[in-house]
C-alpha positions as CSV (number, residue, x, y, z in Angstrom):
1,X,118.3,45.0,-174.7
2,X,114.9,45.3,-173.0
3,X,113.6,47.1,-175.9
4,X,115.1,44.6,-178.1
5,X,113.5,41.5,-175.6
6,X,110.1,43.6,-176.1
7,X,110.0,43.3,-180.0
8,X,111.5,40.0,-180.3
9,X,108.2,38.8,-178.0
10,X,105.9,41.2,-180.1
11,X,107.3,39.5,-183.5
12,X,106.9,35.9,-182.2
13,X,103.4,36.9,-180.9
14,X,102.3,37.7,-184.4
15,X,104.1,35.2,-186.1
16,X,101.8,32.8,-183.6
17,X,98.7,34.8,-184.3
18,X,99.0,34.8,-188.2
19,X,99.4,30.9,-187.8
20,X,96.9,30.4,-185.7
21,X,94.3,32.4,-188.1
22,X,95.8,30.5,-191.1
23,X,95.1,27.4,-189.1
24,X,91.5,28.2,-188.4
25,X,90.7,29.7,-191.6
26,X,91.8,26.2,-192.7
27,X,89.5,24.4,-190.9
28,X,86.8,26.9,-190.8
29,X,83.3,25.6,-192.3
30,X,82.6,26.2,-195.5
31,X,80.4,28.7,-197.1
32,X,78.4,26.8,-199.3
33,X,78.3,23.0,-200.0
34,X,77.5,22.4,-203.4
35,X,75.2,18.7,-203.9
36,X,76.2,17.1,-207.0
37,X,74.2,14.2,-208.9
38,X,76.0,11.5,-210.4
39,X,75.1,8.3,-212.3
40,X,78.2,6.6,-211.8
41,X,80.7,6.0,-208.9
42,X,83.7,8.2,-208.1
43,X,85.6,5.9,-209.9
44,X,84.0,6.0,-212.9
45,X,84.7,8.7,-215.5
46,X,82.2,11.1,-214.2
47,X,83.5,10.7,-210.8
48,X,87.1,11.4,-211.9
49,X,85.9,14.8,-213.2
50,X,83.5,16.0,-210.7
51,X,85.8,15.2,-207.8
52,X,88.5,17.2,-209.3
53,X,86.2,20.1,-210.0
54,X,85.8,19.8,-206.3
55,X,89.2,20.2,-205.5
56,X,89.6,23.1,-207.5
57,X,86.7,24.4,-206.7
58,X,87.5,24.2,-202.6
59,X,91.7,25.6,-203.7
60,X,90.2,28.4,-205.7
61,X,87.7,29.4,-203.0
62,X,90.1,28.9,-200.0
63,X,87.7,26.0,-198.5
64,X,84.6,28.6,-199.0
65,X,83.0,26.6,-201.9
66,X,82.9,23.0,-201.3
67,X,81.2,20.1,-203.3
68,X,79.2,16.8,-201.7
69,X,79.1,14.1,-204.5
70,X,76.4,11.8,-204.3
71,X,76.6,8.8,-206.7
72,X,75.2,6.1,-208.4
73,X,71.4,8.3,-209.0
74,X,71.5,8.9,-205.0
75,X,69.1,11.9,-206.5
76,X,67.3,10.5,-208.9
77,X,67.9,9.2,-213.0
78,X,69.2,12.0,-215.3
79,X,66.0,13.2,-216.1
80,X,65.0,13.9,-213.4
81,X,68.3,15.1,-211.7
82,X,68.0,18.0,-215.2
83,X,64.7,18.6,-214.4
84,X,65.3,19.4,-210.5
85,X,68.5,21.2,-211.4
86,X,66.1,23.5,-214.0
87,X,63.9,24.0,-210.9
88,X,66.4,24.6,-208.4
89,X,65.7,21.8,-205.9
90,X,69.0,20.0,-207.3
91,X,72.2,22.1,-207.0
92,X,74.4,20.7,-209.8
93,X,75.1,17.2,-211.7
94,X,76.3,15.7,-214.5
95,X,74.6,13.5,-216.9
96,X,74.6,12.6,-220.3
97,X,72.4,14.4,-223.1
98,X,70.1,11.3,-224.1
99,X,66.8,13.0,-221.8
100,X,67.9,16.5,-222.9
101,X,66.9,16.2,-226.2
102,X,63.3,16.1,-224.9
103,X,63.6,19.5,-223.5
104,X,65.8,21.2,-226.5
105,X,65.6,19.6,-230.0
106,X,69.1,20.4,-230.8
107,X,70.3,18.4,-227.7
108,X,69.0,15.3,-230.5
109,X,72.2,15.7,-232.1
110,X,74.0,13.6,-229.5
111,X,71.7,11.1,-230.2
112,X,72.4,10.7,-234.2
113,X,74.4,7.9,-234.9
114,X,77.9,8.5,-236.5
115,X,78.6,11.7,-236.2
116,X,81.5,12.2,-235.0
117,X,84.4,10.0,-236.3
118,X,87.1,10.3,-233.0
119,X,87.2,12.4,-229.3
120,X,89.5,15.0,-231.3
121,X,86.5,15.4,-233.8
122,X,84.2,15.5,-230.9
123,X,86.2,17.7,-228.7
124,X,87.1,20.1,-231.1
125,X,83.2,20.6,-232.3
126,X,82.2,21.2,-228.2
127,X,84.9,23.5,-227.7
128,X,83.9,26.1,-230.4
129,X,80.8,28.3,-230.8
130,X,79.0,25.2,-231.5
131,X,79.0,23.8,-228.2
132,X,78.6,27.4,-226.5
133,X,74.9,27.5,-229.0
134,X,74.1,24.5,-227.2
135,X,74.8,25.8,-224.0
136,X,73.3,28.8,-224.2
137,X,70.0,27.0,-225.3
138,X,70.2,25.1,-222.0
139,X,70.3,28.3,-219.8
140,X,67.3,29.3,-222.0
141,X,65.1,26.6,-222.0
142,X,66.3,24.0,-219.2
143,X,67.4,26.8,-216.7
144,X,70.7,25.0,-215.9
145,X,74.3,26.3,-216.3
146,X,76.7,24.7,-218.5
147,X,80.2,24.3,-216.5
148,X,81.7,21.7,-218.9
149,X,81.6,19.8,-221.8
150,X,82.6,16.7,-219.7
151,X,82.0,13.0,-221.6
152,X,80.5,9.5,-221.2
153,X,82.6,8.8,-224.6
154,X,81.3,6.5,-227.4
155,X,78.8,4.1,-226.7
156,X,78.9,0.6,-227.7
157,X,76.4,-2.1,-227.8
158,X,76.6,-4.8,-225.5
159,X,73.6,-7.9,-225.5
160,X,72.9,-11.7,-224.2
161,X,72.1,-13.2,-227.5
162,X,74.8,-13.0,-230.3
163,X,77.9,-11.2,-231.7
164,X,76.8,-8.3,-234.1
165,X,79.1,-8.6,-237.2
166,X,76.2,-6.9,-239.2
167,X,72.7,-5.4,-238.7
168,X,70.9,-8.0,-239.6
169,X,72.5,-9.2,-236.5
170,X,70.3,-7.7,-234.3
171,X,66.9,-9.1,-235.8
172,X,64.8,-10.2,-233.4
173,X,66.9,-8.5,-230.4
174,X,65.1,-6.5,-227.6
175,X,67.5,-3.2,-227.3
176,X,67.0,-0.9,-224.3
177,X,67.6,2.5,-225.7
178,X,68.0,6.1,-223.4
179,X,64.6,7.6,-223.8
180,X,65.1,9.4,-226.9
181,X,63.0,9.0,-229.8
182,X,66.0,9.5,-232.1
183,X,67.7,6.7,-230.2
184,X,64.2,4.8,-231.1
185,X,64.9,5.0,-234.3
186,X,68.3,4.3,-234.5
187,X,68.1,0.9,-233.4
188,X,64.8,0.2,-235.2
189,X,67.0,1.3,-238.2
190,X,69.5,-1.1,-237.7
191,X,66.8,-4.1,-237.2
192,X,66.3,-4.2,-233.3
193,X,63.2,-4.2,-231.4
194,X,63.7,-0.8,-229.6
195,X,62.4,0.3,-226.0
196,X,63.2,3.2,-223.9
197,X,63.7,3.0,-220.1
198,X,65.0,4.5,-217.1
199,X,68.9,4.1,-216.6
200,X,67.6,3.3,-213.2
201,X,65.9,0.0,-214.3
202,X,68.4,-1.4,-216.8
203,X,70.4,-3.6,-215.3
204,X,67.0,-5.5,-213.3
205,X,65.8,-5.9,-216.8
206,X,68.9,-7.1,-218.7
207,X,69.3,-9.6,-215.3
208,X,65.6,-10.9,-215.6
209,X,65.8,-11.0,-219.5
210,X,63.3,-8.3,-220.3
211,X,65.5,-6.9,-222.8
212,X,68.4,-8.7,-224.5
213,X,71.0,-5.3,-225.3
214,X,71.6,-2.4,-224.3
215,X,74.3,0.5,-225.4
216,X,76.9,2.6,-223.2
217,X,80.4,3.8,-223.1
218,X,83.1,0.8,-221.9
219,X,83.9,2.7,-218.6
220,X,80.0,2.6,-218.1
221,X,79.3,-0.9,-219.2
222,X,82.7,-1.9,-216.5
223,X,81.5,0.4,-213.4
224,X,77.7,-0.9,-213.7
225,X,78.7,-4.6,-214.2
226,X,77.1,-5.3,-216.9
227,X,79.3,-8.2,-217.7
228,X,77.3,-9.9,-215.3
229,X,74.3,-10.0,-217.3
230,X,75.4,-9.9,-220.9
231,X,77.6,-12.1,-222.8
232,X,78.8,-9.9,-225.8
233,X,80.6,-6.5,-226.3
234,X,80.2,-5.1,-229.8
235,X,82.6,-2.2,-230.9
236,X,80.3,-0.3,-232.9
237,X,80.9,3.2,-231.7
238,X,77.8,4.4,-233.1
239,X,77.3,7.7,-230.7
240,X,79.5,9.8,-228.7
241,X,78.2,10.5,-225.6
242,X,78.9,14.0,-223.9
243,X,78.2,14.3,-220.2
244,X,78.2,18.3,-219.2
245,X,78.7,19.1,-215.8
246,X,76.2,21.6,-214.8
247,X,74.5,23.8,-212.3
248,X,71.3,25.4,-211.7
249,X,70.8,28.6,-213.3
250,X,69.4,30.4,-210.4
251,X,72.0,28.5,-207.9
252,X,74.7,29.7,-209.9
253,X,73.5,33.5,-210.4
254,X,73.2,33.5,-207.0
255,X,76.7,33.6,-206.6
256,X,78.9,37.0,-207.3
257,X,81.0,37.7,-210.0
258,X,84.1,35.9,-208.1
259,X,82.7,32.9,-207.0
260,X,80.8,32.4,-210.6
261,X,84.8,32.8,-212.4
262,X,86.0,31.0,-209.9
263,X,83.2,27.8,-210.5
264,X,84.0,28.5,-214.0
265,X,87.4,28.0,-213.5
266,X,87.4,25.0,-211.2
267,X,85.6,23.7,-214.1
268,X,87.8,23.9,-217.1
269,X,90.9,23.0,-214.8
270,X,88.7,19.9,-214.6
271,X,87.9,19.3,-217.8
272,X,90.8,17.7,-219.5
273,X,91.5,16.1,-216.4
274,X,88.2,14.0,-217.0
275,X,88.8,13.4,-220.7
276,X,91.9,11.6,-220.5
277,X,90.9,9.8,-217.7
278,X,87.5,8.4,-219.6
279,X,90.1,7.6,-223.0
280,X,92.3,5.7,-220.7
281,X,89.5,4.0,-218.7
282,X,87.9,2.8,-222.0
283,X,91.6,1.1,-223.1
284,X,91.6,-0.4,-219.7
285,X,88.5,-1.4,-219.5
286,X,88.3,-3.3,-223.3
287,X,90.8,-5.5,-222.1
288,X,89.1,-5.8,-219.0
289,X,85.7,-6.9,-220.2
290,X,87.2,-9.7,-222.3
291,X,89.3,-11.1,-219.3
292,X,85.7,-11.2,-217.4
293,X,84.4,-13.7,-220.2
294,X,82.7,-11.1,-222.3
295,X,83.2,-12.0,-226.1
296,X,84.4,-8.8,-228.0
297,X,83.7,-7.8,-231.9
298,X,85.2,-5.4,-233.6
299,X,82.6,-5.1,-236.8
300,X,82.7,-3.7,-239.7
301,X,81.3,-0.1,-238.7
302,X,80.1,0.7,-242.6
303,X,77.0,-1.4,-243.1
304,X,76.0,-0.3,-239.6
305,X,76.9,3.7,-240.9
306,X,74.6,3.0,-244.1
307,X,71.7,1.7,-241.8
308,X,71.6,4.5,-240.0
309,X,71.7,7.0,-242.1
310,X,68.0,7.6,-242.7
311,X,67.8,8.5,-238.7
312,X,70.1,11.4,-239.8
313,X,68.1,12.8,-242.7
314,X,65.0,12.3,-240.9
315,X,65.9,13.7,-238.1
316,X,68.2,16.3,-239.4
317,X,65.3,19.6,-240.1
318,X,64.5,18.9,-236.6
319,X,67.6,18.9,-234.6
320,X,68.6,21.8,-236.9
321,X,70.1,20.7,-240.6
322,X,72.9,23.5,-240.3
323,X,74.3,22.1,-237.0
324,X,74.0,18.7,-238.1
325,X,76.0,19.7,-241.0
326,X,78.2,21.7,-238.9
327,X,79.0,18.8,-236.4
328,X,79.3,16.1,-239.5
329,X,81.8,18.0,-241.3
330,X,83.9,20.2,-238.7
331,X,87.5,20.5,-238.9
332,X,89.4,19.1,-236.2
């Protein structure tokens, strides 16, 4: 019975020691805490997917690998948030591709209008060897990691002057544009008076009437109020916006083997996760808008396709006429 006694005690001491190292691995500080741009709130699209690549992330890891969101450009507009992450002063962040294209010229494609017809055309041409090509040539020329194709969704035009049934619509009409030269000529196309600016410094302007319109995804155009300050939502889905969540190159080749599969990982998991939520964000929102007094159009996108189409076969040789070609008419 002693004996007995003795390994019944020994058992139930181990049983407490395993617990009490499962409880302090637990709680134990993390490795590495990851900083992560965002333009947007957490409860925005882009905060949907980065906060559930953080969950993964910290599962996958067991609580080594941790990330600390900071929103609304707490580190600075997308540019410069790409630019840091490139020279490894920014750990990671997501942001959409309109500054990219000033750093890779195939990064313009995201900036031709009408391209892609739907998210499963979109989706489809990002998930393929396509959108590894692109990634690639950030890790090449932008030293940043591509963890995600993550989206902003398509953009629509919003302004304070008049309903857009037509291009000629926007005569006259001073349109804030990302600062892309392609988006420059875009909107010039379609008969606005276009200006790039700062994301930082677009809702100041649209408030003190500097410029009359500006474009964005509906979750965007919800989470940044811009209802506040503009009296018209027009449906004219003329780019989809993509939104990769990356990481600086040297940041992320700092970590082994493991830890890189499992940031990998925790990103893909991710991914789909933040896709649905933008698509059923945008439904929510459209209805949304319109209850908050915006007036909502649905145009005719054709005249508005025809317009455009010279930024495309301008612009085409430059981005790269076989991607172009490649995105335009990809099977989905």
């Amino acid at each position: 019975m002693k004996r007995l006694s003795i390994q019944t005690f020994t058992l139930s001491a181990l049983a407490g020691a395993i617990a009490l190292a499962a409880s302090a691995t637990a709680h134990a500080e993390p490795e590495r805490v990851i900083d992560v741009s965002l333009p947007l709130g957490p409860e925005s699209q882009q905060g949907i997917g980065v906060l559930k690549f953080g969950e993964e992330l910290e599962r996958l890891s067991n609580g080594r690998l941790v990330i600390e969101p900071h929103y609304d450009n707490a580190l600075g507009a997308e540019r410069e948030v790409v630019e840091g992450m490139g020279f490894g002063i920014i750990d990671a962040g997501i942001s959409s591709t309109g500054p990219m294209g000033g750093f890779v010229d195939q990064f313009m494609l995201f900036d031709l209008p009408y391209v892609f017809e739907n998210h499963e055309h979109a989706y489809a041409f990002l998930d393929s060897e396509h959108g590894e090509y692109l990634a690639q040539l950030a890790e090449e020329h932008m030293n940043v990691k591509f963890l995600a194709w993550m989206e902003n969704g398509f953009r629509h035009n919003t302004n304070s002057v008049r309903e857009l049934n037509h291009p000629d619509d926007l005569e006259g009409i001073n349109h804030r544009t990302q600062e892309s030269r392609v988006q420059v000529d875009t909107w010039e196309a379609l008969g606005a008076n276009a200006t790039p600016m700062a994301w930082t410094e677009v809702y100041t302007a649209l408030q003190q009437g500097v410029m009359d319109s500006q474009e964005n995804p509906l979750p965007t155009i919800y989470d940044v109020n811009f209802y506040e300050v503009q009296d018209y939502l027009n449906m004219t889905q003329h780019v989809y916006s993509p939104a990769p969540l990356m990481m600086s190159l040297d940041l992320f080749n700092s970590f082994g083997e493991e830890d890189q599969a499992i940031i990998m990982e925790a990103a893909q998991i991710a991914l789909p996760v933040q896709r649905e939520a933008s698509q059923e964000l945008e439904q929510r929102y459209l209805g949304e808008l319109e209850e908050l007094g915006m007036t909502v159009t649905h145009p005719d996108l054709a005249p508005f396709r025809e317009a455009a189409r010279p930024v495309i076969d301008e612009w085409g040789p430059t981005v790269g006429k076989d991607l172009v070609d490649a995105a335009i008419n990809f099977e989905y």
